[in-house]
C-alpha positions as CSV (number, residue, x, y, z in Angstrom):
1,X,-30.0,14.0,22.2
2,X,-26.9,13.6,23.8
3,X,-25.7,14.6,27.3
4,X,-25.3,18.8,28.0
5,X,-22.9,18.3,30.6
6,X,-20.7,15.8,31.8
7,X,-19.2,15.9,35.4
8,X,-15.6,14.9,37.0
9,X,-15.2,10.9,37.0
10,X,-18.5,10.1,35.1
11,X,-17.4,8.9,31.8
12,X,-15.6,5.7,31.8
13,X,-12.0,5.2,30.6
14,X,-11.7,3.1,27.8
15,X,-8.5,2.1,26.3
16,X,-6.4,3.4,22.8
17,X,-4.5,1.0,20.5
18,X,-2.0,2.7,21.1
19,X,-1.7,1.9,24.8
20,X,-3.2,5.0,26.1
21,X,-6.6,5.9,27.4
22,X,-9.4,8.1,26.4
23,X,-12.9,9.3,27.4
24,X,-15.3,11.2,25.6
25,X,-16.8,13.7,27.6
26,X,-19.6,15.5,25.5
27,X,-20.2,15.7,22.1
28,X,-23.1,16.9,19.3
29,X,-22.5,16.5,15.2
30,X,-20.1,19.6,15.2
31,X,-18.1,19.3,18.0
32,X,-16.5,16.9,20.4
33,X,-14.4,16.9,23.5
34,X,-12.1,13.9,24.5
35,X,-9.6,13.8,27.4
36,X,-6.4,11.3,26.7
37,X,-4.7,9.9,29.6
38,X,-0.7,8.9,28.8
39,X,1.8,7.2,30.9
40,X,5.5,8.7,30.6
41,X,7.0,7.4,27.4
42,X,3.0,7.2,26.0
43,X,2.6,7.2,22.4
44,X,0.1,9.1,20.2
45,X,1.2,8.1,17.2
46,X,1.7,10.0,14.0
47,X,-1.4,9.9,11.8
48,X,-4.0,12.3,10.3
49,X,-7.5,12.7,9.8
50,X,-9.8,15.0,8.4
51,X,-11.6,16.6,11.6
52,X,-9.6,19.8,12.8
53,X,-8.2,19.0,16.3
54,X,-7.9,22.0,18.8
55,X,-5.8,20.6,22.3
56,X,-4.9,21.1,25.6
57,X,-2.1,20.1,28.3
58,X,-3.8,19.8,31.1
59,X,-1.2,18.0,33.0
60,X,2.3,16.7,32.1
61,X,4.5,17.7,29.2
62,X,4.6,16.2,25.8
63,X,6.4,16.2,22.9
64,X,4.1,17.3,20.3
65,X,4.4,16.8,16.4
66,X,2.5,18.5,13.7
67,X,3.5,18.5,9.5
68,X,7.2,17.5,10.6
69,X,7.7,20.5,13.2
70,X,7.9,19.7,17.2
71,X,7.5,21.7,20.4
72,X,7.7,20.9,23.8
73,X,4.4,21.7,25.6
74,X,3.8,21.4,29.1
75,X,0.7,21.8,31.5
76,X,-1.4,24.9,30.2
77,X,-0.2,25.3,26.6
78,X,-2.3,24.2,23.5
79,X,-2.0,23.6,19.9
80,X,-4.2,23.1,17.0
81,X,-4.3,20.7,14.2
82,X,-5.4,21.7,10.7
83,X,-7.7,19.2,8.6
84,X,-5.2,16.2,7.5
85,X,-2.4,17.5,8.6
86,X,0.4,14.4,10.1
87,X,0.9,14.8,14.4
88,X,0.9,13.0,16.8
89,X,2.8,13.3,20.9
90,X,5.2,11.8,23.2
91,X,4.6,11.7,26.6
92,X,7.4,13.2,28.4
93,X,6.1,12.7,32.1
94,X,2.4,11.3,33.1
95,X,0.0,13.8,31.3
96,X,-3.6,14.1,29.9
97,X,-5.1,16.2,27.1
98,X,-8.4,17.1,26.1
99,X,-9.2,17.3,22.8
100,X,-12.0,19.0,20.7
101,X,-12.8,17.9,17.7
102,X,-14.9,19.2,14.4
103,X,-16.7,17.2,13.7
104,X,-17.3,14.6,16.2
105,X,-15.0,11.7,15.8
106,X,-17.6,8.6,14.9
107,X,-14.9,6.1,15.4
108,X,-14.8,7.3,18.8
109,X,-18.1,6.2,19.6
C-alpha cells in the first residue's frame, strides 16, 4: 500500500535528465502526482507518452508547448495533455509544477 498523504518537504528531490528536479508525492495504479522544480531557462523537453498529464503552475511562468501550439502560463494557470500528444515547457523565471498523471508513471519510480 502506498502512502495516503504526503506532507511539505518529505519526499526527497531527485534529479531529471534534463537538468531539472522532481519528486513524487503520492501515487496508486491510476493516478500520480509529481511536483517539477526548474531553474530560469529550465528545459522540459518535447516528448510524449501515453499517460494523460493534467498540470499546474504553482510558481513561476513557463512557456508551455503542446501538438505544436504555445501559451505563456504563469503561477495559477493549468493545462492538460492528451494521451501521446508532443509538449513539453520552458522555464521563463524560477518555477515548479505538479503534475498528475493517469496512470502512474513506472519510470518514475
Amino acid at each position: 500500500m502506498t502512502p495516503l498523504f504526503s506532507h511539505a518537504g518529505e519526499k526527497a528531490w531527485e534529479p531529471t535528465p534534463d537538468g531539472n528536479r522532481r519528486r513524487v508525492l503520492v501515487h496508486t495504479a491510476e493516478l500520480m502526482m509529481v511536483e517539477f522544480a526548474f531553474d530560469k531557462g529550465g528545459l522540459g523537453a518535447l516528448h510524449s507518452h501515453p499517460h494523460v498529464q493534467a498540470s499546474y503552475v504553482a510558481e513561476g511562468r513557463f512557456e508551455v508547448t503542446i501538438d505544436g501550439k504555445s501559451e505563456i502560463l504563469a503561477a495559477g494557470s493549468s493545462f492538460i495533455v492528451p494521451s501521446n500528444l508532443v509538449h513539453g515547457v520552458r522555464a521563463l523565471e524560477a518555477g515548479r509544477l505538479v503534475d498528475s498523471f493517469a496512470p502512474y508513471r513506472a519510470d518514475f519510480l
